[in-house]
N, C-alpha and C positions, 0 to 999 in steps of 0.2 A: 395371461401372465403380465406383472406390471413390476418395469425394472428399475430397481434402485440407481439413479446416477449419480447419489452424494448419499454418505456420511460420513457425521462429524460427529465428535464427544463433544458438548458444553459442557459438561461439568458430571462430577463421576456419578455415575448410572444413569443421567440425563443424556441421549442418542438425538441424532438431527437425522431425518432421510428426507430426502429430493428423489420423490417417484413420479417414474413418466405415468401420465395419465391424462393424454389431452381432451379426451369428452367429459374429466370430470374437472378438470381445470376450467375449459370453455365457460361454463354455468356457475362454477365455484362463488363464494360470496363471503364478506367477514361474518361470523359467526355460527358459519356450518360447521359438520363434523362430516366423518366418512369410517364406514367400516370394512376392517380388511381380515382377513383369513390367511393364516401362512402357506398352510396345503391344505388338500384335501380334508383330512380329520382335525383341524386346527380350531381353534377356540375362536370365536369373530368377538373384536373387539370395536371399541370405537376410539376413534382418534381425531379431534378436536382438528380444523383448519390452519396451520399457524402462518401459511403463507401460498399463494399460488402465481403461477406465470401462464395466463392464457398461450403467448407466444409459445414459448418453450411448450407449452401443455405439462404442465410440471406442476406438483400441488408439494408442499414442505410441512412434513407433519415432527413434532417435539413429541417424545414421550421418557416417562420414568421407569425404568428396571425395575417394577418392585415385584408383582408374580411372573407364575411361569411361561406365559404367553407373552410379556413383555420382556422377560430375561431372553428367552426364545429369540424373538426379534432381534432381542442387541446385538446374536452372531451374526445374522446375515450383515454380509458386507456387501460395496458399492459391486453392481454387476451381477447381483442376484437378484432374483426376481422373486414377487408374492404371487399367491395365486388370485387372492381375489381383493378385490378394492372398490366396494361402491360408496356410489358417494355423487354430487352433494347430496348431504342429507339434513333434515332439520329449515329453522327456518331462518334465513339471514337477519342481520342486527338492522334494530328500523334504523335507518342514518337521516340525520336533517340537522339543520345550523340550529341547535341549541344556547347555543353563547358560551360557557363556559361549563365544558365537561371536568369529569375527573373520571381516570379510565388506572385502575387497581389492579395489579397483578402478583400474587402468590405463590413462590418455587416456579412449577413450572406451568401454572398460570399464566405468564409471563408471555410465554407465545399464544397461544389464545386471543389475548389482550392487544398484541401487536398489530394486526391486522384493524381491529375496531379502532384501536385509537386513531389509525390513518386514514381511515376511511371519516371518522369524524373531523377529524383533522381540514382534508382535504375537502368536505360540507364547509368550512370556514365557522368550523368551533374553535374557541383557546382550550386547547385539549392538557390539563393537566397532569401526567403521568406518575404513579406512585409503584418503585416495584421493590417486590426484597421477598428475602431468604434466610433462611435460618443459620448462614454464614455464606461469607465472601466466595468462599469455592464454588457453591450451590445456585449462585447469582450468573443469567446469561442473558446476553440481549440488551443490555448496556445502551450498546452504539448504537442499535437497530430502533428501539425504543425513544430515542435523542430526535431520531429524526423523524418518529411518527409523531412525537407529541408539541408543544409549545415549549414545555417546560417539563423538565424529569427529577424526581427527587426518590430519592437511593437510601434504603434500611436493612440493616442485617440484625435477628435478634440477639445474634452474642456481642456483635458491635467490631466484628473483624473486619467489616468494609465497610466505611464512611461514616455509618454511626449508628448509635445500639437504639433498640426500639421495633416494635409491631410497625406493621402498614398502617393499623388503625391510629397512632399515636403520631404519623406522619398528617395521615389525612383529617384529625382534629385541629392541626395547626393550623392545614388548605385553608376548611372550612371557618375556621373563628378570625382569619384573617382581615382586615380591613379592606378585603377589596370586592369585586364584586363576584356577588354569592354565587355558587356553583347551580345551574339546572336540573344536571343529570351525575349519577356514578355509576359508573360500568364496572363488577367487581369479580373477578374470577382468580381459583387458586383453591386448595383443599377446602372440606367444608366447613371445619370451625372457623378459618380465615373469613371464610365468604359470611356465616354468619355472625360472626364477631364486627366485621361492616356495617352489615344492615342493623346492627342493633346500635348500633351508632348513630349511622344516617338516620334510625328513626329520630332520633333526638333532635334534630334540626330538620326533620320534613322532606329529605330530599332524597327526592326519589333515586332510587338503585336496584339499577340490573344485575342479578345473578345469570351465570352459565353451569347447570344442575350437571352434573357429570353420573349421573344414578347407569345400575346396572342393564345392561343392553344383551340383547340377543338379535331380533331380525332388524330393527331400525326403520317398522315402517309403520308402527301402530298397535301390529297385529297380535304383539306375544303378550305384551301387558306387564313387563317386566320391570319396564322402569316409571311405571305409574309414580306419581309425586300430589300433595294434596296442595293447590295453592289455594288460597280465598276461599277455604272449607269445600273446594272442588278436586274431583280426579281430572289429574291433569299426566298426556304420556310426552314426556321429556322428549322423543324423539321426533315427535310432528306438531305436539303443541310448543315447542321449546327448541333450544336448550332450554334457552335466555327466558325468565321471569322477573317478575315485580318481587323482589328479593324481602320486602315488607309483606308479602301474603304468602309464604314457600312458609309451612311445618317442618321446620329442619328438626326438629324432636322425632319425627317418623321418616325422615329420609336420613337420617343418622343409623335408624335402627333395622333399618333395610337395608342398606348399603353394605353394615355388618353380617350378614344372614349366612354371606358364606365363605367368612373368616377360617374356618376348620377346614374345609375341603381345601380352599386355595393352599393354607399354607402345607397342607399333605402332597398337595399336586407341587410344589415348590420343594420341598425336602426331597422326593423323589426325582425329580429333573435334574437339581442339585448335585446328586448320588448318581447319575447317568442312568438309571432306573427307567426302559419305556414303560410307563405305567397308562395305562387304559381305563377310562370310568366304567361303571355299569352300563350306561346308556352307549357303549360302544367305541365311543373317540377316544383321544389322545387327553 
């Protein structure tokens, strides 16, 4: 069992937890994920890295309320425990002094993001930082973000905190700017976000990392679930990935998979909702 020793709300339905987990903190890395299970019959999800403490053995995962499994989650409070949490999983972000990164974070992207941009940071990049949300309330990680990057620049699309506009329409100014030209872009955040980037970056040639967030079950290769086609290849998100060449990822068939089970979740959601223990076919929860 792995116990929660912090949560916090960032922002409404967006939860913070600080779980102890010292063998998976030990080896932890920017750009891993980890998958955890509530109980026994629970749904395994995966939950992106968004900070770890070897010392503590503590790993700090961000996620969003939106189905049942994550609603789920939001009850448990500091002092409860999951049942299961493995993890690291995937493959760490390659880090080396590139010169000048830009490192793009989306809602709750944003932590994800945090961790790379420090880690490039601390490689001795000028680490660019671009982050926002679809309003000021939905925006966290602000201050955390200030001090991973060089420099942080702040968009909300309705313009309720600091000023209206996409990521993408921040990171066209980065990039046309007179200074010198970016290397690399690190881009994570839902996936029109993530795609709306790269079709951008193609435009000026530079290269950018995606982080595929596609559907998971065991996390280790083996189920084929979150298969993704990059460079006209099958590629599994879990051990080939996350992180991709955001310029060869089919986001036209990882859009259409991703949806595949839009109906059941939101039936398993209207019943949890209702306090409803409802049970699949296949027996769980």
């Amino acid at each position: 069992m792995y116990r929660i020793l912090k949560k916090e709300t960032l922002a409404p339905t967006i939860k913070l937890f600080e779980i102890e987990a010292p063998l998976v903190a030990k080896k932890a890395a920017a750009g891993q994920f980890i998958i955890l299970r509530i109980h026994d019959e629970g749904e395994r999800i995966p939950l992106t890295i968004a900070d770890f403490d070897r010392k503590r053995g503590t790993i700090t995962c961000v996620f969003q309320e939106v189905g049942k499994t994550t609603k789920q989650l939001g009850t448990l409070n500091q002092g409860d425990t999951i049942k299961d949490f493995v993890g690291p999983l995937g493959l760490p972000t390659h880090i080396e002094n590139y010169g000048r990164v830009l490192c793009v974070g989306g809602g709750v992207g944003v932590a994800p993001v945090h961790p790379i941009a420090r880690a490039l940071k601390q490689a001795g990049n000028e680490v660019i930082g671009v982050i926002g949300a679809r309003s000021g309330e939905l925006l966290f990680w602000e201050d955390k973000m200030r001090q991973a990057c060089s420099e942080l620049r702040v968009t909300t699309d309705d313009g309720s905190y600091v000023r209206k506009g996409f990521v993408t329409d921040v990171l066209r100014e980065i990039i046309e700017e007179e200074n010198k030209d970016p290397a690399l872009c690190v881009a994570i955040g839902p996936l029109p976000m993530m795609r709306a980037v790269c079709n951008l970056t193609r435009e000026y040639n530079l290269k950018t990392i995606v982080s595929l967030n596609s559907i998971m079950v065991d996390g280790t290769g083996m189920c084929g679930c979150c298969r993704v086609t990059v460079n006209g290849e099958t590629r599994f998100a879990c051990v080939d990935g996350p992180e991709f060449d955001g310029h060869l990822v089919d986001f036209d068939e990882m859009t259409r998979r991703s949806a595949i089970y839009k109906s059941p979740e939101k039936q398993a959601l209207e019943l949890f909702n209702a306090g409803i223990n409802h049970k699949c076919s296949c027996g769980g929860e």
